[in-house]
NUMAR-644453 format. One record per residue: residue number from 1; x, y, z of N, C-alpha, C, O in turn. Coordinates in nm, 2 decimals. Layout:
NUM  X  Y  Z  X  Y  Z  X  Y  Z  X  Y  Z
...
***
This chain:
1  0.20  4.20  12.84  0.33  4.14  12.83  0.41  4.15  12.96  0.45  4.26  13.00
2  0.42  4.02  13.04  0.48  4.08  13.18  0.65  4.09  13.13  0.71  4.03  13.05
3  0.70  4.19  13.22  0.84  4.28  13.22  0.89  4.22  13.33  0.86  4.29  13.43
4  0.98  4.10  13.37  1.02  4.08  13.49  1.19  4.13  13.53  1.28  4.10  13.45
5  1.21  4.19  13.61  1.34  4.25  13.64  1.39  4.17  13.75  1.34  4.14  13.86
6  1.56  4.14  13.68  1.60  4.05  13.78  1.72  4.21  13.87  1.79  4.28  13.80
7  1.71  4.22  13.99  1.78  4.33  14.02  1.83  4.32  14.18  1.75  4.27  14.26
8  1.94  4.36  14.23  1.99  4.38  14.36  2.12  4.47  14.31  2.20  4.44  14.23
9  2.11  4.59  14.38  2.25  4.66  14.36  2.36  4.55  14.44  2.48  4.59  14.45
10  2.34  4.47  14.48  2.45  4.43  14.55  2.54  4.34  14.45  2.47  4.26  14.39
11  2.71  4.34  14.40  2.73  4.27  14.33  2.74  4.15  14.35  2.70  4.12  14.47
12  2.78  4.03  14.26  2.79  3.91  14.29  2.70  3.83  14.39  2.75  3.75  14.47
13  2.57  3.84  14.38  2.44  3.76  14.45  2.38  3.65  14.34  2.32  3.55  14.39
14  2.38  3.65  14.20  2.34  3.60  14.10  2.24  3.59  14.02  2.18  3.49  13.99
15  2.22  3.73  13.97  2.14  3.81  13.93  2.13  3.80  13.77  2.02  3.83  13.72
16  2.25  3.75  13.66  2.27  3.71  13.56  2.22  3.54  13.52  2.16  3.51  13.43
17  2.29  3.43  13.66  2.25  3.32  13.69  2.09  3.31  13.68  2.03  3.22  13.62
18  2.01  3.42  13.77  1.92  3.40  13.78  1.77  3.42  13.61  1.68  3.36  13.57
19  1.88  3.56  13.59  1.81  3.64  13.49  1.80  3.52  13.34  1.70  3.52  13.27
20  1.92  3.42  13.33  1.92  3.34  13.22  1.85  3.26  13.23  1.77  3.25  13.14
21  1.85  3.15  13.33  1.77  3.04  13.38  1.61  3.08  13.39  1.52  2.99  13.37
22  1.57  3.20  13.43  1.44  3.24  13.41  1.44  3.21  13.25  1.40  3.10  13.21
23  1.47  3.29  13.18  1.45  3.32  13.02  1.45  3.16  12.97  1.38  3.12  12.88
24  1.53  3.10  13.03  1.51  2.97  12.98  1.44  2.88  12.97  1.41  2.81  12.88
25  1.39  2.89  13.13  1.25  2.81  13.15  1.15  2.83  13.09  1.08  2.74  13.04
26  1.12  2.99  13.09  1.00  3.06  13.04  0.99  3.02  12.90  0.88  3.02  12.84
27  1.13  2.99  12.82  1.08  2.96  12.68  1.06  2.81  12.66  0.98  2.77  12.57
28  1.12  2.73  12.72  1.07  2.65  12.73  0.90  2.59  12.79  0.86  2.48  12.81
29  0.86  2.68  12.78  0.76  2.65  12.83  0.66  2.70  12.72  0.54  2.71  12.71
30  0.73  2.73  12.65  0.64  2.78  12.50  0.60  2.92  12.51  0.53  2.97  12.42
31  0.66  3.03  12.64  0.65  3.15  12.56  0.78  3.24  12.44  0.89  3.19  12.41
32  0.74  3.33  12.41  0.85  3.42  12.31  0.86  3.52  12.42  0.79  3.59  12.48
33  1.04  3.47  12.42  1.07  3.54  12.53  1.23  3.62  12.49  1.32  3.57  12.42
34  1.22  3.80  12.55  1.28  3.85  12.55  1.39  3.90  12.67  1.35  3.96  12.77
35  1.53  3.88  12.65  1.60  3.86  12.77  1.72  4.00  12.73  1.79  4.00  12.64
36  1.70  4.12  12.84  1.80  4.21  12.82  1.87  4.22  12.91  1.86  4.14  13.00
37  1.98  4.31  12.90  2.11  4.32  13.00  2.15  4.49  12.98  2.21  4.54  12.88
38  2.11  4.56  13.10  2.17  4.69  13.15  2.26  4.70  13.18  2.32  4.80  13.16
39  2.36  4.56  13.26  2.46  4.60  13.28  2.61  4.64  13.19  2.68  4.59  13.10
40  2.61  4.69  13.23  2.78  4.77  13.11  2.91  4.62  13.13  3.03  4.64  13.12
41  2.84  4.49  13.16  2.93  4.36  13.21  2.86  4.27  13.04  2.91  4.19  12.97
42  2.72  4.34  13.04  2.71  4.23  12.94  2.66  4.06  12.97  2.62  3.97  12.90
43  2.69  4.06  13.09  2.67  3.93  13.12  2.58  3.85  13.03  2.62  3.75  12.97
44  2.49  3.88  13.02  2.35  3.78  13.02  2.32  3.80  12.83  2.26  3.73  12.76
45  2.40  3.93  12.79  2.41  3.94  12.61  2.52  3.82  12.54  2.52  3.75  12.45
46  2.61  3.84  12.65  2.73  3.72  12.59  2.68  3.56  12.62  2.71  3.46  12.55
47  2.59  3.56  12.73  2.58  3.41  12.70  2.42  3.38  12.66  2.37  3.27  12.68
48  2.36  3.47  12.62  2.31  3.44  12.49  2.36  3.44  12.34  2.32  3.37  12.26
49  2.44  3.52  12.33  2.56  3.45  12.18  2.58  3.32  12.21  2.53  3.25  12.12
50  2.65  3.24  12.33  2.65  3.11  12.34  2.55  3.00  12.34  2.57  2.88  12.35
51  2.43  3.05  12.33  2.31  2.98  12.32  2.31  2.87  12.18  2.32  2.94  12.07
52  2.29  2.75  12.16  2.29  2.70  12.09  2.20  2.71  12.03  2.10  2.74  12.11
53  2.17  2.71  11.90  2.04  2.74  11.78  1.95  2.64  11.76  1.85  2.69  11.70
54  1.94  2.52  11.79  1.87  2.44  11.77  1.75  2.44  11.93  1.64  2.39  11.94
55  1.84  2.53  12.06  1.73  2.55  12.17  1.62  2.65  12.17  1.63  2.75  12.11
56  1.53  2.62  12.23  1.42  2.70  12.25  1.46  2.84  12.22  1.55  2.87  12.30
57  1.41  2.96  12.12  1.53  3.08  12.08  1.44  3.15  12.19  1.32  3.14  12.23
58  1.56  3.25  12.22  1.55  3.37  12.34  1.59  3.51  12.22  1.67  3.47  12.13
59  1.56  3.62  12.22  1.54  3.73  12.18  1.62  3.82  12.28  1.60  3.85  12.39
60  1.71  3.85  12.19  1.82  3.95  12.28  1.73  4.09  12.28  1.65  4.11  12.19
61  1.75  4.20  12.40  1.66  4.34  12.40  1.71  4.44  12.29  1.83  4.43  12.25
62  1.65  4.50  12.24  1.67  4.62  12.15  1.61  4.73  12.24  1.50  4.74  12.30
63  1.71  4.81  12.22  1.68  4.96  12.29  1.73  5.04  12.23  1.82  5.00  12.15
64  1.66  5.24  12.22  1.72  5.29  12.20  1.74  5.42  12.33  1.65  5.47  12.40
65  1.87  5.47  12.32  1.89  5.56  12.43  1.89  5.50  12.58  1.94  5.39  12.63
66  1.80  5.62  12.65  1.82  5.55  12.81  1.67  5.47  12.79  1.56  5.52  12.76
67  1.70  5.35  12.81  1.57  5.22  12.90  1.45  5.23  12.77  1.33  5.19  12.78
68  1.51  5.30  12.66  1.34  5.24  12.59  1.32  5.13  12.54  1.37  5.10  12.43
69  1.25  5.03  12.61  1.20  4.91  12.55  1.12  4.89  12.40  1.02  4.96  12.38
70  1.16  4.80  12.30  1.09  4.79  12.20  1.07  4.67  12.16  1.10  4.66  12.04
71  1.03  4.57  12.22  1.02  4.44  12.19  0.95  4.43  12.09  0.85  4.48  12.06
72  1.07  4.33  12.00  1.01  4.21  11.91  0.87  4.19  11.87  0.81  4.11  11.94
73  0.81  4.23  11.79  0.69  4.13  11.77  0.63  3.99  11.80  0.71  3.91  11.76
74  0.58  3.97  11.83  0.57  3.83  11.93  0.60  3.79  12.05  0.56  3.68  12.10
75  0.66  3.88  12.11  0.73  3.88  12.25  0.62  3.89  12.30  0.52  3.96  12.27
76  0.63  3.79  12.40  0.53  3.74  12.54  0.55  3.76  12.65  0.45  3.79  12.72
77  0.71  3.77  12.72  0.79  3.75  12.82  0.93  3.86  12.81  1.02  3.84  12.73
78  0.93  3.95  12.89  1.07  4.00  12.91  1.11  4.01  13.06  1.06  4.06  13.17
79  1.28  3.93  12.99  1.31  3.94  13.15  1.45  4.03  13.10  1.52  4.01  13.01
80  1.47  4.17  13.22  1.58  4.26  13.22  1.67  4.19  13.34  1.64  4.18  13.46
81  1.80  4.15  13.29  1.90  4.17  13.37  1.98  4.31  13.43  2.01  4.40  13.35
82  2.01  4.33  13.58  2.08  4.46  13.60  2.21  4.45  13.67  2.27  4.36  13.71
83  2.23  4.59  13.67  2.40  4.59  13.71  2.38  4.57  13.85  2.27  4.56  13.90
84  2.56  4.56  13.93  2.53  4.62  14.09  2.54  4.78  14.07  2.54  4.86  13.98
85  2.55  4.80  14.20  2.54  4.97  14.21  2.37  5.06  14.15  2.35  5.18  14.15
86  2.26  4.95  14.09  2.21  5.03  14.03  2.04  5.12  14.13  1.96  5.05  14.20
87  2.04  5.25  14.12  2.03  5.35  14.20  1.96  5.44  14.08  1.97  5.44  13.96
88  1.87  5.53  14.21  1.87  5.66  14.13  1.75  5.65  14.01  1.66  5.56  14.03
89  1.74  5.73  13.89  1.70  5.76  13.77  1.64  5.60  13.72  1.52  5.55  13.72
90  1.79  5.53  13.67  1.77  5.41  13.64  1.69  5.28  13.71  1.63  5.21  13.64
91  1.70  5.27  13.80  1.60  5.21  13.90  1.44  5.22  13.87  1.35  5.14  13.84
92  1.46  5.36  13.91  1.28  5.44  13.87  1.23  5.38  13.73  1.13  5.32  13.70
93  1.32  5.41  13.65  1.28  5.40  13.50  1.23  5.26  13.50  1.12  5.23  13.48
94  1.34  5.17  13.53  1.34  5.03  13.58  1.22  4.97  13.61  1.17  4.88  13.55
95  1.17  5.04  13.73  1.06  4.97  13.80  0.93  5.04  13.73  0.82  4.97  13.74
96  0.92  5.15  13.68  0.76  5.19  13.56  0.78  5.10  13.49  0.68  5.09  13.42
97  0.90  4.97  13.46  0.83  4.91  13.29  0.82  4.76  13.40  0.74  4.67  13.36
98  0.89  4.74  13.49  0.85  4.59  13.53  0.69  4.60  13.58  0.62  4.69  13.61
99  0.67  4.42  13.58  0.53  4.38  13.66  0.61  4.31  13.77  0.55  4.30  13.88
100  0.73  4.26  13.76  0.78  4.19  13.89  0.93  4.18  13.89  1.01  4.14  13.80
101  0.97  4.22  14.03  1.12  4.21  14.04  1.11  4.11  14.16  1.05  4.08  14.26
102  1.22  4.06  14.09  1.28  3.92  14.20  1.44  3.98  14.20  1.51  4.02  14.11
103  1.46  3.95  14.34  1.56  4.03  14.44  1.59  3.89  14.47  1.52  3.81  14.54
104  1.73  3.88  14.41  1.82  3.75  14.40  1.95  3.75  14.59  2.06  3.82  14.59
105  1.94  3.73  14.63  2.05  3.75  14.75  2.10  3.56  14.83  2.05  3.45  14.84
106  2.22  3.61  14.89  2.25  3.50  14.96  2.29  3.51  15.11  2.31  3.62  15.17
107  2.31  3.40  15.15  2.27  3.38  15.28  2.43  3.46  15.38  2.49  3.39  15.46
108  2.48  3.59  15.35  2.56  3.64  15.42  2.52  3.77  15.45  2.43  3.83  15.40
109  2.60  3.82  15.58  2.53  3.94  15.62  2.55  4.07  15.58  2.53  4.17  15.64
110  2.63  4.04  15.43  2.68  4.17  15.34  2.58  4.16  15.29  2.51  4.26  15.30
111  2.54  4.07  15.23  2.43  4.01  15.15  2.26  4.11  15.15  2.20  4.18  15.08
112  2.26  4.03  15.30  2.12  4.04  15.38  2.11  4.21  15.40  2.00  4.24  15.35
113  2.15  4.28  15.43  2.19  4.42  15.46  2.16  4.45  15.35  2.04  4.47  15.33
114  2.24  4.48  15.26  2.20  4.55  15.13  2.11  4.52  15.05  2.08  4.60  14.97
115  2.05  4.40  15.06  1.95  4.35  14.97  1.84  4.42  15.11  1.75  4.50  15.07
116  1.84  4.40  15.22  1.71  4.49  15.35  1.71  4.62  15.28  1.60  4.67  15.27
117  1.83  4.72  15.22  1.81  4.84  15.19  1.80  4.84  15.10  1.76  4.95  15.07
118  1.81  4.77  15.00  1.71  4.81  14.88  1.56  4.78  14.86  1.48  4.84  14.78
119  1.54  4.68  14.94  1.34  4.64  15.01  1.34  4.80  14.98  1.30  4.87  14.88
120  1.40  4.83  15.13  1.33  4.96  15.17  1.32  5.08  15.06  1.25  5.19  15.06
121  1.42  5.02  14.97  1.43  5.17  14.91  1.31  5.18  14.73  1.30  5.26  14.64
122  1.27  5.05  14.76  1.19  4.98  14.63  1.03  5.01  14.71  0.94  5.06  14.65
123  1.02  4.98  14.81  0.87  5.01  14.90  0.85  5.16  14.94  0.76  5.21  15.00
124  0.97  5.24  14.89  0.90  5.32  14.94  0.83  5.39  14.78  0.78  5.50  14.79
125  0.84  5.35  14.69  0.77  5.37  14.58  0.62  5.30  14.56  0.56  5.31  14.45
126  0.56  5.23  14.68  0.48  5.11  14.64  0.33  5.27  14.67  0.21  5.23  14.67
127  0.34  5.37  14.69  0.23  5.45  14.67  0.20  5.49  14.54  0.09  5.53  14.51
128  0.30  5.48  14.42  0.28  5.51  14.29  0.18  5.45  14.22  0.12  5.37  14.29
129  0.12  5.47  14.07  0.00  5.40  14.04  0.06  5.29  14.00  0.00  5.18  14.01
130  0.18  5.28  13.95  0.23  5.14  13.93  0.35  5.10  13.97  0.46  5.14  13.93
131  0.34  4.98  14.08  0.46  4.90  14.14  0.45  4.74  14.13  0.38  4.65  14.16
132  0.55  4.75  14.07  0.62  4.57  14.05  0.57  4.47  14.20  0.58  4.51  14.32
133  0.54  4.37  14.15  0.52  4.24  14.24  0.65  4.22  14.27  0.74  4.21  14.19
134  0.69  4.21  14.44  0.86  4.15  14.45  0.85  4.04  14.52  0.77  4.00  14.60
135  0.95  4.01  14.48  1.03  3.86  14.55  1.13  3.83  14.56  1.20  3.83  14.47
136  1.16  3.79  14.65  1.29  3.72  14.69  1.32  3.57  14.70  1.26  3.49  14.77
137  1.48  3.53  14.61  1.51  3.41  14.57  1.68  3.41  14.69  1.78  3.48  14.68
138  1.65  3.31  14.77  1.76  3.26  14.81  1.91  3.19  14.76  1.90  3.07  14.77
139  2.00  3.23  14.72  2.08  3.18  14.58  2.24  3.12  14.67  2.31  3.19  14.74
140  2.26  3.01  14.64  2.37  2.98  14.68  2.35  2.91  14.81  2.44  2.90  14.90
141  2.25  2.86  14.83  2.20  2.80  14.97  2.25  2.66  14.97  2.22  2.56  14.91
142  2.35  2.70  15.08  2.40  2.53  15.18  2.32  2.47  15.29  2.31  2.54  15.39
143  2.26  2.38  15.30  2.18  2.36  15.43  2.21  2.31  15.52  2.29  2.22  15.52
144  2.14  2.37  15.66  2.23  2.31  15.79  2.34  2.39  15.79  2.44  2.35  15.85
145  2.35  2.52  15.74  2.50  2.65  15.77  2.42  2.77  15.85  2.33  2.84  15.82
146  2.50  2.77  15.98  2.46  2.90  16.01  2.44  3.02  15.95  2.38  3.11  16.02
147  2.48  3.04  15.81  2.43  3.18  15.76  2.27  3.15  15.69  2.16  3.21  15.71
148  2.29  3.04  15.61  2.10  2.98  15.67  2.06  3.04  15.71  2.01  3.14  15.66
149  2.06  2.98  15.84  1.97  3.02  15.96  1.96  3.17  15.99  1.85  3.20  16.02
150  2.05  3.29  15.98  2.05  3.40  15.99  2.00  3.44  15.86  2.05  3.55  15.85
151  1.95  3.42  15.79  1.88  3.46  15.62  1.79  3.41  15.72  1.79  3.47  15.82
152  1.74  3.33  15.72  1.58  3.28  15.73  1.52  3.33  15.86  1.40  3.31  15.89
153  1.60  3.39  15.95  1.55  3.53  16.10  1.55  3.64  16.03  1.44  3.69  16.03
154  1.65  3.72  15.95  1.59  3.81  15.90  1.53  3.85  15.79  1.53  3.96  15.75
155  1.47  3.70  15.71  1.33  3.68  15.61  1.21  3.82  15.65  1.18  3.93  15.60
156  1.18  3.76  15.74  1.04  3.79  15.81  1.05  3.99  15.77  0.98  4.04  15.69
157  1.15  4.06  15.87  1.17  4.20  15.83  1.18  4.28  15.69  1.18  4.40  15.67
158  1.19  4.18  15.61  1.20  4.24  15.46  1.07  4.29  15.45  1.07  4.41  15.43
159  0.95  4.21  15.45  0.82  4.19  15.43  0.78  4.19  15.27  0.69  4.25  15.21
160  0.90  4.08  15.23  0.85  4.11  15.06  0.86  3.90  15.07  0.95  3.84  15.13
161  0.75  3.83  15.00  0.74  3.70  15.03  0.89  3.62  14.97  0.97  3.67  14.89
162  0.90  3.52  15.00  1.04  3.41  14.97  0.97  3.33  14.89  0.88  3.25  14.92
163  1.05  3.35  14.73  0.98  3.22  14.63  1.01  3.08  14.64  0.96  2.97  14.61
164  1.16  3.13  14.70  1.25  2.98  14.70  1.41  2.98  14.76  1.44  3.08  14.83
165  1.50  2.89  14.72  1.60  2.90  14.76  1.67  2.77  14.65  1.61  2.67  14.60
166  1.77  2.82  14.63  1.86  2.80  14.49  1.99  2.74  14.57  2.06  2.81  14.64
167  2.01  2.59  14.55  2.12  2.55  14.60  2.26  2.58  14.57  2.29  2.60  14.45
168  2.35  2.58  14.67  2.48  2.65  14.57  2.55  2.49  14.49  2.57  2.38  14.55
169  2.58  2.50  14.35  2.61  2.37  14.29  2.68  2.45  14.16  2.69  2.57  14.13
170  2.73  2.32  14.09  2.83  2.43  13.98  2.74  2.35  13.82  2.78  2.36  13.71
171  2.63  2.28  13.87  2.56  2.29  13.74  2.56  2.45  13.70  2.60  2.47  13.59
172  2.54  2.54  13.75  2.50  2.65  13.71  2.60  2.74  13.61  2.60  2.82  13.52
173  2.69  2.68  13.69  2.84  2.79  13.60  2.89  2.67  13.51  2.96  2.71  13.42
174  2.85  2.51  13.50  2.92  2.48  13.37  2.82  2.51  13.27  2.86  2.54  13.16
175  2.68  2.52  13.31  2.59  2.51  13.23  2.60  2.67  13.15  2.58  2.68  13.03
176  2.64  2.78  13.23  2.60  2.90  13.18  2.74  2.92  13.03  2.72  2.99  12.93
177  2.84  2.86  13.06  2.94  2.86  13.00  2.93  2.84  12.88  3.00  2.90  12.80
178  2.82  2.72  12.85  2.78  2.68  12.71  2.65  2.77  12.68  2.58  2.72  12.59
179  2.62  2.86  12.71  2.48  2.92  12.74  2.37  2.85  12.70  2.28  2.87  12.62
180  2.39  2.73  12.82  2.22  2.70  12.86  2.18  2.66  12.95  2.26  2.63  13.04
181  2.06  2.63  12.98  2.02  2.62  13.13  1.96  2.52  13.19  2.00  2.42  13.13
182  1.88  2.50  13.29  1.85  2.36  13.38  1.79  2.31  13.28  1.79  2.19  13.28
183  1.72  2.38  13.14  1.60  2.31  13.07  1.66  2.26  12.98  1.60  2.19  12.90
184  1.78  2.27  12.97  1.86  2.20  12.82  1.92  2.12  12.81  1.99  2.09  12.71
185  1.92  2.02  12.96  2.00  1.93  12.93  1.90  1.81  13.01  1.79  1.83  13.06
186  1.97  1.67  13.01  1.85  1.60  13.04  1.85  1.62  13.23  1.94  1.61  13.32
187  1.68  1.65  13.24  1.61  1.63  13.37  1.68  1.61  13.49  1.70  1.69  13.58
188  1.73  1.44  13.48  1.81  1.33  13.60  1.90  1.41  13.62  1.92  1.44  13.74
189  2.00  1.46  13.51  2.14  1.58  13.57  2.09  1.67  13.68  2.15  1.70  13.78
190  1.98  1.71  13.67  1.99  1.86  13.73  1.80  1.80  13.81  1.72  1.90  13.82
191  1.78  1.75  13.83  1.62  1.68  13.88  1.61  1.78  14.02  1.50  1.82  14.05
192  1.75  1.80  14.10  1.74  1.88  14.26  1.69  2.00  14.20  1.57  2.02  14.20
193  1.76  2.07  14.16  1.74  2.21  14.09  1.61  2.23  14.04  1.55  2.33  14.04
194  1.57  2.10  13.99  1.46  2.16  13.87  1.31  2.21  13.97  1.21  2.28  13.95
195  1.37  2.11  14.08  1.26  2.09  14.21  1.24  2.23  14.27  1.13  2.28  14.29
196  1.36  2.28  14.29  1.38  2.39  14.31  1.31  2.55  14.26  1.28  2.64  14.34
197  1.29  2.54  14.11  1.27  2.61  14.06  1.11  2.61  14.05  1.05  2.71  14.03
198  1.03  2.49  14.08  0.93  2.44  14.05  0.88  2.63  14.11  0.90  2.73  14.03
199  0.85  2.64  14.22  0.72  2.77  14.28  0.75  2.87  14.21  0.67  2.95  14.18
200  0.95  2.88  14.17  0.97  3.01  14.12  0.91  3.03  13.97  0.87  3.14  13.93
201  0.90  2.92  13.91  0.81  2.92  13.75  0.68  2.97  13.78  0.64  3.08  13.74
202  0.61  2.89  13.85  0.46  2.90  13.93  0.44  3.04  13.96  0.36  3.08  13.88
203  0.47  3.11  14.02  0.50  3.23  14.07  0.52  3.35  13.93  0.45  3.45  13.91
204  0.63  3.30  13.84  0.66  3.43  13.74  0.57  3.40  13.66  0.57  3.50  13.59
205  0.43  3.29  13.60  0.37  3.26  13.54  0.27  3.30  13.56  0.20  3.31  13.45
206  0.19  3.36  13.70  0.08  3.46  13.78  0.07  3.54  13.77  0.14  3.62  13.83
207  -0.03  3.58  13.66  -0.03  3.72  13.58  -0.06  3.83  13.73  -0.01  3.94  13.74
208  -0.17  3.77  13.83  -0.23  3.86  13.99  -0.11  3.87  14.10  -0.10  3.94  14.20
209  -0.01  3.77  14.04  0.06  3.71  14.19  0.12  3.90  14.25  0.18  3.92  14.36
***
């Protein structure tokens, strides 16, 4: 059952944005999929309450205590949303239950910085018997903007591969408000985006990737 962790200590990169629209797709695509939230914001629990009943159903996490996962019967798919700031204990615990974290960041150099030190501080666990597949989603991308172009010079130094890049648009925040996502509404609204997401699906669906 892959465990995917959506994570950057950095706040406000869009790591809830990202965490729902995965869960979304992925059920739409016919798996049973389970979607949690570490952060003490809730994000990604509240706008699954907004989820309409008649969409593809998403499976809120059940835990008990610190990080014990107990999924659902049937669960296929879990994706963990996380806080910023998160470090330490929690992280570790974090990364023994993922198969893949995708490291959500945007194209500023508060951004790029803190998302470079947490690479480093996620690689330096990659001697353990088990480390998560990572990746990096570009989020909020204007094109033709100089901070662009400085994201995509200091791509290469991360050394963790680029799945994609996520245009900045406000489908995302009217969509999240009703809790649903690129897959719930018709195609032609959102057809840039969906283009978009195409390698990132591709990608979380590779059981080797």
């Amino acid at each position: 059952m892959p465990v995917i962790l959506v994570a950057n200590p950095k706040g406000g990169v869009g790591k809830s944005t990202l965490a729902t629209n995965i869960a979304g797709g992925l059920a739409w695509r016919g798996h049973q999929v389970m979607l949690g939230d570490v952060d003490k914001q809730q994000s990604s629990r509240r706008w699954l309450a907004q989820r309409p009943a008649q969409l593809p159903w998403i499976q809120g996490w059940d835990f008990e205590g610190d990080l014990t996962v107990k999924p659902p019967k049937g669960v296929t798919h879990v994706v963990i949303d996380t806080p910023a700031g998160l470090d330490g204990k929690k992280l570790k615990a974090l990364c023994k239950l993922a198969d893949k974290i995708i490291i959500p960041l945007q194209p500023s150099m508060f951004d790029i910085q803190a998302s470079f030190d947490f690479v480093r501080q996620l690689q330096e666990q990659e001697h353990k018997k088990h480390f998560p597949t990572l990746g990096l989603v570009g989020m909020r991308v204007k094109e033709g903007t100089l901070s662009l172009d400085q994201l995509q010079q200091f791509l290469p130094r991360m050394n963790v591969p680029l799945i994609g890049f996520l245009r900045d648009t406000q489908n995302y925040v009217q969509l999240a408000a009703r809790g649903l996502t690129l897959w719930d509404v018709a195609p032609s609204r959102v057809e840039r985006d969906l283009q978009q997401w195409s390698p990132l699906m591709t990608w979380l669906e590779q059981r080797d990737a």
